[in-house]
C-alpha positions as a Markdown table, in Angstrom:
| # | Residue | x | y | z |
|---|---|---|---|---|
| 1 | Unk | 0.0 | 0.0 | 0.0 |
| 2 | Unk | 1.5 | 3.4 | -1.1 |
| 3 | Unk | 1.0 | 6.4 | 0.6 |
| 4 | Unk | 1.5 | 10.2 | -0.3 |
| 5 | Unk | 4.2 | 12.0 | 1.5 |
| 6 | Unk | 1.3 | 14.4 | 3.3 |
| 7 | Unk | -0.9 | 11.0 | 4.3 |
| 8 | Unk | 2.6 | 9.5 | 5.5 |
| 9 | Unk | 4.1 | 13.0 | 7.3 |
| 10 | Unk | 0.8 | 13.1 | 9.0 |
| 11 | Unk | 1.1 | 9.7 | 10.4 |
| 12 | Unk | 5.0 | 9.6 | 11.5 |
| 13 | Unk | 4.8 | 13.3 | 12.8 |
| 14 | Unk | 4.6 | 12.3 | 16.3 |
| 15 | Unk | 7.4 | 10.3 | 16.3 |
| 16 | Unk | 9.6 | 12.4 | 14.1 |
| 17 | Unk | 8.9 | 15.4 | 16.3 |
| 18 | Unk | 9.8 | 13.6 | 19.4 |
| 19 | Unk | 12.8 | 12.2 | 18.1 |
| 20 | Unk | 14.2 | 15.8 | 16.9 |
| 21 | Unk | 13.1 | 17.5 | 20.6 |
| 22 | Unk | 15.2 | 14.2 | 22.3 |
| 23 | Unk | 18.1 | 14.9 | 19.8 |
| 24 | Unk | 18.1 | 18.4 | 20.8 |
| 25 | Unk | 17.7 | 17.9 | 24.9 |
| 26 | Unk | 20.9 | 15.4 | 24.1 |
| 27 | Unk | 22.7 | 17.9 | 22.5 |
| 28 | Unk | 21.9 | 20.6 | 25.1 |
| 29 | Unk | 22.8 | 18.2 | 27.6 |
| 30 | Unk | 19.1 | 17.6 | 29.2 |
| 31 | Unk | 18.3 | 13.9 | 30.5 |
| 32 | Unk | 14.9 | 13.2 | 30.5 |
| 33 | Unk | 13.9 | 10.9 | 33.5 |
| 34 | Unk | 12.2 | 7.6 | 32.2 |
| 35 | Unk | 8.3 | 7.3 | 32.5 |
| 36 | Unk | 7.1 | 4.7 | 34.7 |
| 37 | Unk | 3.6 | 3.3 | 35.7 |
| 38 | Unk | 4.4 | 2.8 | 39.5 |
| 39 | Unk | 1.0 | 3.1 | 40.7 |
| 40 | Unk | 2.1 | 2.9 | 44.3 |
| 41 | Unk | 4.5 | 5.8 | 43.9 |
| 42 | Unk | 1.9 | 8.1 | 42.4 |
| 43 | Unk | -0.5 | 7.2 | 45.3 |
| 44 | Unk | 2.2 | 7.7 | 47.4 |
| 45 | Unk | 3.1 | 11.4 | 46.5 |
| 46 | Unk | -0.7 | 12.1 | 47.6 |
| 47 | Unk | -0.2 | 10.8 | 50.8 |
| 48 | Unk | -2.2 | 7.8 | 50.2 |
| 49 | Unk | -1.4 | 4.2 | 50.4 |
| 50 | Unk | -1.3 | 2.1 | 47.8 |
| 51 | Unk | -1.7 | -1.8 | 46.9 |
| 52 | Unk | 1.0 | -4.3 | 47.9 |
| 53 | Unk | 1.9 | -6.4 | 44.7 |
């Protein structure tokens, strides 16, 4: 299945915009912290206790 450039820029924008902000936060020196889903530790920043896995 072919696509034109517009359909295909359209669908891959996301990813080619986060790509060139990383790049740029790399070459500025910025680390991003990696995202996590720690439920416990969001529940936690509330003051609320969370589930024991």
């Amino acid at each position: 299945m072919l696509y034109g450039i517009d359909d295909w820029r359209s669908m891959n924008a996301n990813d080619m915009l986060n790509r060139s902000l990383e790049r740029n936060r790399s070459r500025s020196g910025i680390r991003a912290l990696p995202r996590t889903n720690d439920v416990n530790a969001f529940l936690a920043s509330f003051g609320l206790k969370g589930k024991r896995a």
